[in-house]
Structure formats: C-alpha cells, structure tokens
PATOR-425627 format. One line per field, with one value per residue: residue number from 1; x, y, z of N, C-alpha, C in turn; residue in three letters. Coordinates in pm, whole numbers, plus 50000, padded with zeros to 5 digits. Example, Ala and Ser with C-alpha at 12.3 -4.5 7.8 and 13.67 -1.06 7.14 Angstrom:
k: c(1;2);
npx: c(51319;51285);
npy: c(49431;49775);
npz: c(50780;50708);
capx: c(51230;51367);
capy: c(49550;49894);
capz: c(50780;50714);
cpx: c(51320;51290);
cpy: c(49670;50003);
cpz: c(50780;50787);
r: c(ALA;SER);
//
This chain:
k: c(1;2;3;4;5;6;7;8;9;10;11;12;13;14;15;16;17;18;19;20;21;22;23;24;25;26;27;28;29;30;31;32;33;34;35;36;37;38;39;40;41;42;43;44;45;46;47;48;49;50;51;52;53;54;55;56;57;58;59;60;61;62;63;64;65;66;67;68;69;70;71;72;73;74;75;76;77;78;79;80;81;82;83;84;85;86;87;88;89;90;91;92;93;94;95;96;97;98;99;100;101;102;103;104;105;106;107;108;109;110;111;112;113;114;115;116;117;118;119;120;121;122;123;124;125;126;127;128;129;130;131;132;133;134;135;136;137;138;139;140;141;142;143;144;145;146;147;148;149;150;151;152;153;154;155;156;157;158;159;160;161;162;163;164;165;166;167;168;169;170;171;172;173;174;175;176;177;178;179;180;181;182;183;184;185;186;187;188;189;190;191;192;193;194;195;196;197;198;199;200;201;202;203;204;205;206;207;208;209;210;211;212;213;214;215;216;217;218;219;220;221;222;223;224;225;226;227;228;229;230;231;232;233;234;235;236;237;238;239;240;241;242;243;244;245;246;247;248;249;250;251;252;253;254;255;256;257;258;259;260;261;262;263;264;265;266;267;268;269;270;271;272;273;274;275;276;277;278;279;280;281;282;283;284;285;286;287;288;289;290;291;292;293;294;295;296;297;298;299;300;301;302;303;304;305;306;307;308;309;310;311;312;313;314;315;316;317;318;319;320;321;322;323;324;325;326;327;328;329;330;331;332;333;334;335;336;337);
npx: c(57872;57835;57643;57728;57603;57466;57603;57474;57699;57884;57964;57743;57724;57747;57509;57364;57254;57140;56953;56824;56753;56549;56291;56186;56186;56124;56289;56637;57016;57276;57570;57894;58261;58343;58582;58964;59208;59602;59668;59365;59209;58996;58888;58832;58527;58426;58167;57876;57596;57296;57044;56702;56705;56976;57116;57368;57591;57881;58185;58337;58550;58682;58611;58692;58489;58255;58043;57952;57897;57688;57503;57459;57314;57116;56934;56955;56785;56560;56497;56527;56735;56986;57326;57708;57948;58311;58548;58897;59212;59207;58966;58727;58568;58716;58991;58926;58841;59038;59119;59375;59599;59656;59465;59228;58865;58586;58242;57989;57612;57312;56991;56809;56498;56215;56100;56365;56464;56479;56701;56930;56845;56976;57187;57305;57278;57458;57660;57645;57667;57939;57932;58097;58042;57859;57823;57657;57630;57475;57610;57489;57218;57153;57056;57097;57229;57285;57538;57611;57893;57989;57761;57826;57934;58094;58362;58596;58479;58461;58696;58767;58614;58740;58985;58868;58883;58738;58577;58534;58394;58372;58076;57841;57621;57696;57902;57980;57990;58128;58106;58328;58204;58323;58406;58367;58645;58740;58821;58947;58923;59110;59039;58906;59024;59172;59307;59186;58906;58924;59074;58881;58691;58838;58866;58637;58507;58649;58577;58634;58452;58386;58528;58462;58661;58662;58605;58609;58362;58425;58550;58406;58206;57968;57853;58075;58162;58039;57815;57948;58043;58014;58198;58150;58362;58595;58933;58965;58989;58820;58577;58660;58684;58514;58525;58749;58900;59073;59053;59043;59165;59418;59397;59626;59514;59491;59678;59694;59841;59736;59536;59600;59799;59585;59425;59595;59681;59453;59459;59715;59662;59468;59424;59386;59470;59670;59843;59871;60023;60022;60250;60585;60883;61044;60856;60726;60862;60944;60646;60655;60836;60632;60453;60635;60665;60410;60401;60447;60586;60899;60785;60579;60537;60671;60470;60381;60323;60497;60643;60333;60226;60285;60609;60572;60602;60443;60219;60055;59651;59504;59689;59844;59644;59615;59868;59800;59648;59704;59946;59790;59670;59864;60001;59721;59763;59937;60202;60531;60584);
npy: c(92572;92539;92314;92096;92140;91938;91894;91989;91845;92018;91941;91747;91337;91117;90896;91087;91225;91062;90996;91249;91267;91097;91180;91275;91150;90829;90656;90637;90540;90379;90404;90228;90151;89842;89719;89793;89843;89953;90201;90333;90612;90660;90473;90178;90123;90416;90652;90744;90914;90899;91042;91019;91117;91169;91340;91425;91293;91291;91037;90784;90728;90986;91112;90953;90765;90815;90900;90675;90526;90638;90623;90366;90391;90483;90268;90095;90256;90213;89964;89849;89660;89555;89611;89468;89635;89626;89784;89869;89797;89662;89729;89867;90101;90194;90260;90501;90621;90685;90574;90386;90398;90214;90119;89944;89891;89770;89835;89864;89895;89969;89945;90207;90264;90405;90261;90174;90422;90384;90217;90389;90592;90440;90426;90664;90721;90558;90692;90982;90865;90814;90537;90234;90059;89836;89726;89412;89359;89155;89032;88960;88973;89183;89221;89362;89414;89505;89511;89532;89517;89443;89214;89034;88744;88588;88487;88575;88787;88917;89008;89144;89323;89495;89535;89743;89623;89710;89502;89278;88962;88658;88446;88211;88243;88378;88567;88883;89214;89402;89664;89873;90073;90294;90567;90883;91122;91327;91640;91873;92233;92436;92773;93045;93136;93291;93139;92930;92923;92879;92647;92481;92469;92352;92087;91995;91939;91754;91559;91515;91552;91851;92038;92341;92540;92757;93038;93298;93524;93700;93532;93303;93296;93183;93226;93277;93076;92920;92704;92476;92325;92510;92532;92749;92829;92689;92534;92302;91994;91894;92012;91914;91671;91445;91458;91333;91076;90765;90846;91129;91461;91676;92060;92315;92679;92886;93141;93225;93174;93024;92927;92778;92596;92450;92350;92182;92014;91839;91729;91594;91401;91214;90946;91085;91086;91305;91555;91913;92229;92572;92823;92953;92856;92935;93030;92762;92593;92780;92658;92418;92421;92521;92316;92100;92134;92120;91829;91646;91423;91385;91224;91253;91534;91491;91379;91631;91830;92090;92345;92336;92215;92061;92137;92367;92631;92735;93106;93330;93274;93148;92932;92844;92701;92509;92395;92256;92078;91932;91793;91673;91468;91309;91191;91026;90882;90673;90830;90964;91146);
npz: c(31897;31542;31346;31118;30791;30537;30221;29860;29569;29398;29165;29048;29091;28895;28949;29108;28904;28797;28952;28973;28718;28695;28766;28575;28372;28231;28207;28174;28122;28242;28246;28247;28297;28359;28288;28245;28070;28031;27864;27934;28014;28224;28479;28605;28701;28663;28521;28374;28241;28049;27891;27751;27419;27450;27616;27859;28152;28319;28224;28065;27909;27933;27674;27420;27332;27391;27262;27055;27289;27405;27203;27160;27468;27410;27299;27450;27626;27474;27446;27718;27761;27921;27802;27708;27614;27407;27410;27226;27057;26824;26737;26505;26591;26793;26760;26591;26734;26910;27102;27019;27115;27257;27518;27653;27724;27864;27902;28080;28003;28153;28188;28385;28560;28684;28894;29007;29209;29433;29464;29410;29512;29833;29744;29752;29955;30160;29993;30139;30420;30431;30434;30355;30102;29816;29522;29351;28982;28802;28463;28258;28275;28428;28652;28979;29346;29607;29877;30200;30330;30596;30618;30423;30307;30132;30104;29887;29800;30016;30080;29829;29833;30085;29989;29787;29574;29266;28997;28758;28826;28871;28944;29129;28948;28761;28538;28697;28755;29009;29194;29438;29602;29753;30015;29998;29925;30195;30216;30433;30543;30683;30771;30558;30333;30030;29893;30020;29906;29593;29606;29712;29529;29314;29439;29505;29228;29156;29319;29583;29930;30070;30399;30564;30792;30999;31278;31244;31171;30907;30729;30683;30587;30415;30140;30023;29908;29728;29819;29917;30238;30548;30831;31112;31326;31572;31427;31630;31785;31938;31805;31486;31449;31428;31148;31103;30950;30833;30494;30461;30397;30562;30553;30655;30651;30781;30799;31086;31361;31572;31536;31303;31410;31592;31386;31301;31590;31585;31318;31316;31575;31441;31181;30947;30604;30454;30615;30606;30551;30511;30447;30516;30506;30739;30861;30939;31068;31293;31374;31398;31660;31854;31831;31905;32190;32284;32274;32091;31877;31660;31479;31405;31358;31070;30936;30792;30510;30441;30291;30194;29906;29566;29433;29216;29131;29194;29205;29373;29454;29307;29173;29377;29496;29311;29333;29601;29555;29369;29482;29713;29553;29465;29733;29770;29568;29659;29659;29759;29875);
capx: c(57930;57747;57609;57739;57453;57495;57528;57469;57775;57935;57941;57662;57784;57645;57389;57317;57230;57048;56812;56712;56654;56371;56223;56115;56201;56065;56375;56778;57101;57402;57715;57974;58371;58359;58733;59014;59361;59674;59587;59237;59163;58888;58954;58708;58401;58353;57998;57796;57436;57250;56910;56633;56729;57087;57135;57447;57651;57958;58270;58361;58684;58745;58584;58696;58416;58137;57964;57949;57808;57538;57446;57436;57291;56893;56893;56891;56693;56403;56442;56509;56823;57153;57443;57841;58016;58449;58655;59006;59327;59140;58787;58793;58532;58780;59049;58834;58787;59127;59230;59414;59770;59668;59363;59095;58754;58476;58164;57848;57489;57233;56864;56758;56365;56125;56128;56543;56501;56490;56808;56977;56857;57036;57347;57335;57272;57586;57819;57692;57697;58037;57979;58130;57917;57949;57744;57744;57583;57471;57653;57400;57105;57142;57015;57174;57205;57358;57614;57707;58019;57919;57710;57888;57981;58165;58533;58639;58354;58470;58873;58754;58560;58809;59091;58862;58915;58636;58595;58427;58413;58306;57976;57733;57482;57783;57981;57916;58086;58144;58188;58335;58152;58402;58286;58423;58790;58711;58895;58893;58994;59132;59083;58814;59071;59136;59307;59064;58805;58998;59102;58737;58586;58900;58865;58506;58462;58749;58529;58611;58403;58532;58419;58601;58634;58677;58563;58644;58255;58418;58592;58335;58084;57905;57829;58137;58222;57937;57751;58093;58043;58145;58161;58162;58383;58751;58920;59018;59008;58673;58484;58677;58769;58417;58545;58881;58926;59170;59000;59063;59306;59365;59514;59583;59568;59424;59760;59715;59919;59737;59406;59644;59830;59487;59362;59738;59710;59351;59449;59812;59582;59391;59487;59361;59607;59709;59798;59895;60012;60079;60396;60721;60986;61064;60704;60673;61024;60850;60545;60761;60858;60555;60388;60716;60636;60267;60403;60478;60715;60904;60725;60391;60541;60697;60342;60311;60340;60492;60572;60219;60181;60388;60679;60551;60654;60306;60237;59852;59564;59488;59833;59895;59524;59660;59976;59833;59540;59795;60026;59689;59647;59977;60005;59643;59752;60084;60342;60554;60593);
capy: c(92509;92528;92167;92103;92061;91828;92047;91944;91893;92162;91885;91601;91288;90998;90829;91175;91313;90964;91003;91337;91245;91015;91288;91363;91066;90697;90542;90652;90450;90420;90321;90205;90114;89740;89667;89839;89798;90007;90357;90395;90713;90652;90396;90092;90232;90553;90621;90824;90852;90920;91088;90979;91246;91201;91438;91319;91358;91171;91013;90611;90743;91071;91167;90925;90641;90890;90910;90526;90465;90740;90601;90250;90368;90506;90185;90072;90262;90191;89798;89802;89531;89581;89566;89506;89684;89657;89878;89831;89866;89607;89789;89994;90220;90228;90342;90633;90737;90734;90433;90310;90395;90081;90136;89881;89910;89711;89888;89789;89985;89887;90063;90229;90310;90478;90156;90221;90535;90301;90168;90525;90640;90347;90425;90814;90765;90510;90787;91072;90890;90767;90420;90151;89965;89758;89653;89347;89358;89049;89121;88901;88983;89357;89213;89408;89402;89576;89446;89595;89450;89392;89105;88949;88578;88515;88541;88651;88907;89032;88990;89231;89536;89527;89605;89855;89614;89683;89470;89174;88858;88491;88407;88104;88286;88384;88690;89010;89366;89434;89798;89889;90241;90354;90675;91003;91126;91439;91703;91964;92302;92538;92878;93039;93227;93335;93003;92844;92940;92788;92474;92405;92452;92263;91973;91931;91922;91607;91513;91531;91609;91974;92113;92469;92551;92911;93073;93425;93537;93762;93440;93202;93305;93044;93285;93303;92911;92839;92567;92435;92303;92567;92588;92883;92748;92669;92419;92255;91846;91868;92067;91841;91516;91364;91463;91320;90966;90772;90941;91246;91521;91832;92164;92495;92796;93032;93223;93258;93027;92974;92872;92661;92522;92401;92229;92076;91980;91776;91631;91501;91287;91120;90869;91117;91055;91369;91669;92013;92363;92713;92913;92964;92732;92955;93017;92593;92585;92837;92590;92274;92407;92477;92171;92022;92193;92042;91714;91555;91396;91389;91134;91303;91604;91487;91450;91774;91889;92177;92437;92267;92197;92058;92261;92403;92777;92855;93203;93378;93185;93014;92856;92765;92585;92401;92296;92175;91950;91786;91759;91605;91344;91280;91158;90941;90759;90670;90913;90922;91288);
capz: c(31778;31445;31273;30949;30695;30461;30109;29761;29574;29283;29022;29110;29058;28789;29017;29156;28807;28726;29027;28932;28573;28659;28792;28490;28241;28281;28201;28143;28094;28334;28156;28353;28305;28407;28286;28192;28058;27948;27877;27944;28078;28281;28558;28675;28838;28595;28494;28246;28270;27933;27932;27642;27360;27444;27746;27927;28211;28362;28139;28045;27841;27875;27522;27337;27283;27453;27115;27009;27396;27437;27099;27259;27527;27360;27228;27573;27687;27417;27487;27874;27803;27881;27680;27742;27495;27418;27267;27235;26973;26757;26735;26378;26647;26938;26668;26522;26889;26982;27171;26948;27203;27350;27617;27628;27789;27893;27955;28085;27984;28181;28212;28511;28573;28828;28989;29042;29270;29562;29462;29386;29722;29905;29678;29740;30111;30182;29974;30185;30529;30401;30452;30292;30038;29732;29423;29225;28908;28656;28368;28174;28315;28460;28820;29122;29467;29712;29956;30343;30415;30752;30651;30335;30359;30035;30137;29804;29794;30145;30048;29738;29894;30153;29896;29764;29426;29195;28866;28713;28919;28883;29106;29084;28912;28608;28526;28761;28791;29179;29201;29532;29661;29886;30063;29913;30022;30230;30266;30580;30556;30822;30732;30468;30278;29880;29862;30006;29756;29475;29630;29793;29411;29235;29516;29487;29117;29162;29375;29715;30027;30087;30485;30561;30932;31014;31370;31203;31040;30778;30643;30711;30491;30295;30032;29934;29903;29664;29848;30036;30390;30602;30999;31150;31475;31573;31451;31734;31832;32010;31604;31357;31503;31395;31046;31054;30939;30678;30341;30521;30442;30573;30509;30757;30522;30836;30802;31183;31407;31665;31439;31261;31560;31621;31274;31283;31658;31545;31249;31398;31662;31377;31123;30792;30503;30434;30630;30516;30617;30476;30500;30424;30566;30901;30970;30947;31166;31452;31409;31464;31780;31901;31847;32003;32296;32326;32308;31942;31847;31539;31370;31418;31275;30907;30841;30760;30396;30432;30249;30147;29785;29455;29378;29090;29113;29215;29291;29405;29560;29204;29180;29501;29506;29210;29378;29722;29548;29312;29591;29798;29495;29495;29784;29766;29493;29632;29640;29908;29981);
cpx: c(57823;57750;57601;57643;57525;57482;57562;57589;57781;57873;57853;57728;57666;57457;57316;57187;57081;56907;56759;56686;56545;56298;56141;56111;56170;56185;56543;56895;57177;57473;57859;58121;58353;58506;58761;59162;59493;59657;59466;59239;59083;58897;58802;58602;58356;58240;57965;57660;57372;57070;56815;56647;56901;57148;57209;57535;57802;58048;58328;58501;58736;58729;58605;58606;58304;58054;57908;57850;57721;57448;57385;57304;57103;56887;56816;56809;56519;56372;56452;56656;56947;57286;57598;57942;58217;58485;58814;59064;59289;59034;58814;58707;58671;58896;59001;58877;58865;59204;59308;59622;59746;59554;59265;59045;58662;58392;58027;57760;57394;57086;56836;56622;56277;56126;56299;56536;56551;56625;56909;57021;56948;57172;57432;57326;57431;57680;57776;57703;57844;58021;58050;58040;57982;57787;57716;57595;57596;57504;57604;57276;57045;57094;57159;57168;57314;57441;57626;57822;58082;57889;57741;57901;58059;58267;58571;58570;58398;58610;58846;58742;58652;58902;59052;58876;58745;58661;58513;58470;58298;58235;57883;57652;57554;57856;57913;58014;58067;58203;58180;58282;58216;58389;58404;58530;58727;58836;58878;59011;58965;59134;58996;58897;59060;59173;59234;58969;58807;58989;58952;58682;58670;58840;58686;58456;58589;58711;58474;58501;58467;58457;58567;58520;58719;58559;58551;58519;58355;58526;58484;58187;58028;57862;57949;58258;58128;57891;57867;57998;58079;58077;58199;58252;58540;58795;59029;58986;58830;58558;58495;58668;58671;58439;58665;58884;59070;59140;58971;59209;59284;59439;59484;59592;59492;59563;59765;59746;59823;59568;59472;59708;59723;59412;59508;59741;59607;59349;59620;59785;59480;59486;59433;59510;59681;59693;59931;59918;60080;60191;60524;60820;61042;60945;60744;60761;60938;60717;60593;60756;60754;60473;60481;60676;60471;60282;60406;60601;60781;60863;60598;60501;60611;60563;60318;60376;60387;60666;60447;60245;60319;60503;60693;60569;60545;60322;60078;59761;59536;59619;59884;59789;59509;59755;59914;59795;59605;59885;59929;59672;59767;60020;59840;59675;59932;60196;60433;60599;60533);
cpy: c(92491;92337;92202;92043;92013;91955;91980;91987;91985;92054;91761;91467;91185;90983;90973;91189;91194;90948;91126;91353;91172;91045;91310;91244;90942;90607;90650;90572;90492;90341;90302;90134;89965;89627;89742;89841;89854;90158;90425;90490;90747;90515;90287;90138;90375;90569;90686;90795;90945;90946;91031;91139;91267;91334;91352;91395;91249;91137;90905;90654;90861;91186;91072;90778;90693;90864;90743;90457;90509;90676;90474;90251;90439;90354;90058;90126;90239;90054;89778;89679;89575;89544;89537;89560;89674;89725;89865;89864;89790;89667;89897;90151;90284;90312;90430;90674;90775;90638;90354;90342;90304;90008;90037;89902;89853;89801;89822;89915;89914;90050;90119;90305;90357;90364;90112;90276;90478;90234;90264;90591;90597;90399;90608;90807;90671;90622;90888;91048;90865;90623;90324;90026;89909;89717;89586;89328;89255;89127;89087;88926;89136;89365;89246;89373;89456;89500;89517;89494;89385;89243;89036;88846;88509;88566;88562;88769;88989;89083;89151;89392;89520;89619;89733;89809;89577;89584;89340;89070;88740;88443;88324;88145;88367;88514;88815;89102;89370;89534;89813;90072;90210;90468;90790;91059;91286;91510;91881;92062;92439;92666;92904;93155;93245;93208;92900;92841;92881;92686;92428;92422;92369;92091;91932;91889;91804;91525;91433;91591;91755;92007;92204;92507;92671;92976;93228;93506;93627;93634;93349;93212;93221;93103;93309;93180;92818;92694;92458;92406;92394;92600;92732;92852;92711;92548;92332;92097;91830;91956;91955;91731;91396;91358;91395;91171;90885;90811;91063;91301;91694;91949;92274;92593;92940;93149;93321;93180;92982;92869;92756;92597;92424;92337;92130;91956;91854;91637;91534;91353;91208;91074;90948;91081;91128;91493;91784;92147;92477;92781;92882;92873;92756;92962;92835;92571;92641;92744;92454;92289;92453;92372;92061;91986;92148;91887;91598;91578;91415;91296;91133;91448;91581;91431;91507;91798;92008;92240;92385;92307;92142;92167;92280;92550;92816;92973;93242;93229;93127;92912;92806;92665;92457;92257;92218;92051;91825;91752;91602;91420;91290;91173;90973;90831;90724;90712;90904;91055;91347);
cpz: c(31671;31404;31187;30892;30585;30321;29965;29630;29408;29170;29055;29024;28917;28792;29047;29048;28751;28761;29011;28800;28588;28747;28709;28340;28327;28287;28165;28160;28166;28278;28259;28294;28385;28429;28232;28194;27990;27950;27886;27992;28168;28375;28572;28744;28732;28551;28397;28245;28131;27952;27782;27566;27340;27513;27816;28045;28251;28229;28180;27984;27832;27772;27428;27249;27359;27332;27080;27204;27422;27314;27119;27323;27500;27310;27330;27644;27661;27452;27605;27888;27808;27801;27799;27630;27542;27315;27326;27082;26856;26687;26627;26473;26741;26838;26619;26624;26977;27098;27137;26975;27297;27436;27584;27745;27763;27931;27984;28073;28081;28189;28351;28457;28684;28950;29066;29145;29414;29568;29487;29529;29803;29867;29749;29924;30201;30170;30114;30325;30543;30492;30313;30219;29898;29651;29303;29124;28780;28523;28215;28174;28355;28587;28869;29256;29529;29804;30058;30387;30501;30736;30524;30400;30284;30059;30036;29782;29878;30134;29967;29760;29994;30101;29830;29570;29344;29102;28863;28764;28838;29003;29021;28985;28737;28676;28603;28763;28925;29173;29360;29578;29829;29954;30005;29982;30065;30295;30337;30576;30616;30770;30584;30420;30109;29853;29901;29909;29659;29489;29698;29652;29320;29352;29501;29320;29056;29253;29559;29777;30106;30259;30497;30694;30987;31175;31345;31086;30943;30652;30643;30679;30376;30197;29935;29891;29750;29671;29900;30160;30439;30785;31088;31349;31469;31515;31501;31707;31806;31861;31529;31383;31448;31246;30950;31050;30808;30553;30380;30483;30474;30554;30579;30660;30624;30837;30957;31312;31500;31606;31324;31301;31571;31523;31303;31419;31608;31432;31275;31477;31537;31294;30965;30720;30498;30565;30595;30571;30506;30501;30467;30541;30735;30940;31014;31049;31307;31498;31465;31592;31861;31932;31872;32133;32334;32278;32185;31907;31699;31407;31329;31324;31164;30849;30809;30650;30442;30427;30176;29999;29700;29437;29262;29071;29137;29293;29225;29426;29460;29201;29235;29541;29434;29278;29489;29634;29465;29386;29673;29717;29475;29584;29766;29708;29549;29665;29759;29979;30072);
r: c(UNK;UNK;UNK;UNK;UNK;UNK;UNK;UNK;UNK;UNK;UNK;UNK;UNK;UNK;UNK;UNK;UNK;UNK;UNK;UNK;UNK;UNK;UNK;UNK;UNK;UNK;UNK;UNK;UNK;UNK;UNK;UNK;UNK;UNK;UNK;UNK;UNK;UNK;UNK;UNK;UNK;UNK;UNK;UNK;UNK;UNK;UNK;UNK;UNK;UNK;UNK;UNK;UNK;UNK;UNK;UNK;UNK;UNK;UNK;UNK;UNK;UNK;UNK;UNK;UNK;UNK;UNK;UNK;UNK;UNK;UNK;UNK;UNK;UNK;UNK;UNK;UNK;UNK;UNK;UNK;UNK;UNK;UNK;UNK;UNK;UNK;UNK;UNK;UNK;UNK;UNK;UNK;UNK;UNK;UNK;UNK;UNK;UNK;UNK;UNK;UNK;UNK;UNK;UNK;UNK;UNK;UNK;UNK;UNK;UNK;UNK;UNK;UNK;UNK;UNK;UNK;UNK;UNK;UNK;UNK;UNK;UNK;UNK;UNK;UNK;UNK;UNK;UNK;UNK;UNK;UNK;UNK;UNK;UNK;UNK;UNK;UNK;UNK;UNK;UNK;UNK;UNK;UNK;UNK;UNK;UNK;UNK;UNK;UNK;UNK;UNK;UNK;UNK;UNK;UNK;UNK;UNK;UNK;UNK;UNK;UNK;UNK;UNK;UNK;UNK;UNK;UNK;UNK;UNK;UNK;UNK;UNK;UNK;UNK;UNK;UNK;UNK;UNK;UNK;UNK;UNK;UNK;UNK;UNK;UNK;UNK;UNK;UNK;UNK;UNK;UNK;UNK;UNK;UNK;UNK;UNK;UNK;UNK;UNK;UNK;UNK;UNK;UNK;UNK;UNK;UNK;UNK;UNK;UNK;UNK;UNK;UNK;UNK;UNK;UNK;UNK;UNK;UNK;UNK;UNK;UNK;UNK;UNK;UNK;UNK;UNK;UNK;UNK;UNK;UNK;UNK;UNK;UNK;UNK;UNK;UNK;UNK;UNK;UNK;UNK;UNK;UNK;UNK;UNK;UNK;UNK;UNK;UNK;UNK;UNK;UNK;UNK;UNK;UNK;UNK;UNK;UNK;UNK;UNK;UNK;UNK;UNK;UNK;UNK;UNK;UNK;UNK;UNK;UNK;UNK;UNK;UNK;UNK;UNK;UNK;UNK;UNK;UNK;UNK;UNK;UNK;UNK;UNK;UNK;UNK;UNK;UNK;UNK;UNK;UNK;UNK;UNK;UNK;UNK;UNK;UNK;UNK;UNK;UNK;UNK;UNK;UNK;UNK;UNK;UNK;UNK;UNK;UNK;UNK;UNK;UNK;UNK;UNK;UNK;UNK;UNK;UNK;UNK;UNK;UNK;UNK;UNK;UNK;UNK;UNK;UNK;UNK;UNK;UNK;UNK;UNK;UNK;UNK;UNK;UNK;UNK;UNK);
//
C-alpha cells in the first residue's frame, strides 16, 4: 500500500501565502471578515493577505471593497497597528464598491511579522493534520492566541468552536474575533479518470482536501493530477477508512464495479457527509443489488447520490465535474438531496 504524502495545495490558502511572504518581507497584513450581514459575499472567516507594495492574495468581499482595504492595509503595515474597518449601505466607500444591495462588513487588519511564523506554523499544521483549532483575536489590541478545544474552560468559548460559530465575542480583556479553524472538507476519489481531473482541480481551488485512489498505474498517475494526492492502491475499507470522517465526501467515478463496489462499500461504513457514484440509473440499480447482497440495508444505501451530480444537463468530464461538486456543496451547506 502506497503512503499518501502530504502535497501542497493548487491555490495556497491566506495564512499559507502570508507565511511564505515573510520569507522575504519583514512585515505583511492579514485582513480578515470579522462580521457580516445581508449580502456580503464573503462569509466570516475570509482573509486577504497584502504584501508591502500591494501584492495580494485571498478575498474580504469578493472585489468589491479589495481596493479601500489593501489601501488600509500598507498603512498597517508601515505603523505595525491594527485597524477595524466597516463598510456597509451607509459608507459613501462601501457604495462606490458595490455594497450598496445591502451587505455589511466588518473587517479586521492586523500586522503580521517574522516574529508571526511561529504562529502561522501552528495554524498551517492544525489545518493539515485536520485538527480542530480556534483563534481569538483582541480586536483592540491585535493580541492572539490560539485555542485546542481539548483544553478550553470558557463554556461559551467551548459552546462556540463546537458549533463551528466564528465571530466577535465579549471576553474580560474586551471585544475579540474567535475564528473557528475547522479542518478542511476532504474529498476522496475512487477512480483517476477524465472526470476526475476536473473535479480534483475544481474541488481544490474551493478548497477542499482532494486524495484520488486508483490501483490501476495508467490512471494513477500523479502527473496527471497536478500535485493532487493520489494512491496508487484499491479502494477498499482497509486504504481509505483512515481518510473517511464527517468533512469527508466521496465519489466512485472508476467506471468499474467492482473498484467502485469497493470505494462505496468503505465509505457506507463511515459517517463522511457525502457519498457519490457514477452511472446511469440501471448501472446504480445492478449496484443496489449488489451491495444488498453484502449486507446493507436500505438506509445505508439512499446515501448514495446517484446518478451523482446536479441535474444540470451536464454532458463530458468538464460538465459532469461541475455538476457533482455543486451537487457536493449542496449538500454541505444543507441541502437535503
């Protein structure tokens, strides 16, 4: 059985981008969504990291108050102090910039410096073991600290990251942002086909954890995943099972039953959110009754998406990579299909 290496992802994220700017710069700004209400575009938790010069990565709105916060945010980075900036239906900026169908936003700037990386690290090593972490930030001061969950003690603190509810909180010490770093939704897929390709480069640049699990080398070529996870190995119970948790979803697309028999049988026995299969309505019917026949019931199988994806008339491996992943978010946030 191959060991999945850990692989650096398509689109790096904020923090990623922040710790390898001060690589090379003494100081850069992380802007952060601290509240938001109505039509914002950009949800609680969004980031943006601003380089000295105005080199940026990451998005607080979307586009539409990027300009007015990068602008912000040299200003912070020449004095070291953080700001909280609002924009809203009031703000003659936030109106220029397009929020003006309702959306308000809180943002916080704060500096990060060489003396950060140690923080970064901590942040970047939680997402990729996927633990559960949390960090509340003075929203006066720009002091942090990290939280494990584990050893919290403030029952609204622990109530909070439980829920997974980021946002600005009331603590002795005043006003703080408590962003919840929840570990990245990963999603595990059976079969290194043309649709795979698609949906492992749409799903990662939305930010999922993509791994692709193929026993078949002329699919299971990591050259042709660009920097994808990919195992070269069945995927059976005893491969994935270390992969499969609730921010887990998965999808068979080996277009060969018995290789997708076997991602389906795997992710059935776990509690991932989502799972997912290929084929047309009698293939899925002939698969039913096999995986009758090994012992599931029918309430283990209407988990299964399938004909997998939105019915959006997709047709070819772009179109149908479209439909599963909005199908996939679909479901995350909600849905009840």
């Amino acid at each position: 059985m191959n060991t999945l290496e850990p692989q650096r992802p398509i689109e790096s994220t904020p923090i990623q981008t922040a710790r390898d700017w001060l690589e090379t710069h003494d100081s850069v700004a992380l802007a952060t969504v601290v509240s938001a209400w109505g039509s914002a575009p950009v949800p609680v938790g969004g980031q943006l990291v601003v380089a000295p010069g105005g080199d940026f990565a990451g998005s607080v709105s979307g586009g539409c108050v990027e300009i007015d916060v990068i602008t912000e945010a040299q200003d912070v980075i020449a004095t070291g102090a953080p700001k909280l900036l609002d924009f809203g239906i009031a703000d003659d900026v936030a109106w220029r910039a397009g929020l003006s169908c309702g959306g308000t936003i809180k943002v916080f700037i704060e500096p990060l410096r060489v003396s950060d990386r140690d923080f970064l690290d901590s942040v970047l090593m939680a997402h990729r073991s996927r633990r559960l972490m949390a960090v509340v930030t003075n929203l006066a001061t720009g002091a942090r600290r990290l939280i494990d969950p584990q050893l919290a003690e403030d029952p609204e603190l622990i109530a909070r990251i439980s829920a997974g509810d980021s946002g600005i909180v009331e603590l002795s010490q005043g006003k703080a942002f408590l962003q919840i770093l929840m570990p990245p939704l990963r999603l595990v897929l059976a079969g290194g086909t043309h649709v795979t390709q698609v949906l492992a480069s749409l799903a990662t640049r939305v930010g999922y954890d993509v791994v692709i699990v193929d026993p078949r080398p002329a699919f299971a070529g990591a050259a042709r995943f660009g920097g994808v996870s990919v195992l070269e190995d069945w995927p059976e119970p005893a491969v994935v099972s270390t992969l499969l948790d609730t921010r887990t979803a998965v999808v068979a697309l080996t277009h060969a039953a018995h290789l997708d028999d076997a991602a389906l049988t795997a992710a059935l026995r776990s509690d991932c959110f989502y799972v997912g299969a290929l084929g047309s309505r009698k293939t899925h019917a002939k698969r039913l009754e096999r995986l009758r026949g090994s012992g599931f019931g029918e309430d283990d199988l209407t988990r299964i998406h399938a004909p997998v994806g939105l019915a959006i008339g997709a047709k070819g491996p772009a179109e149908i990579a479209v439909s599963i992943l909005a199908e996939i978010i679909e479901v995350d946030h909600g849905g009840t299909r």
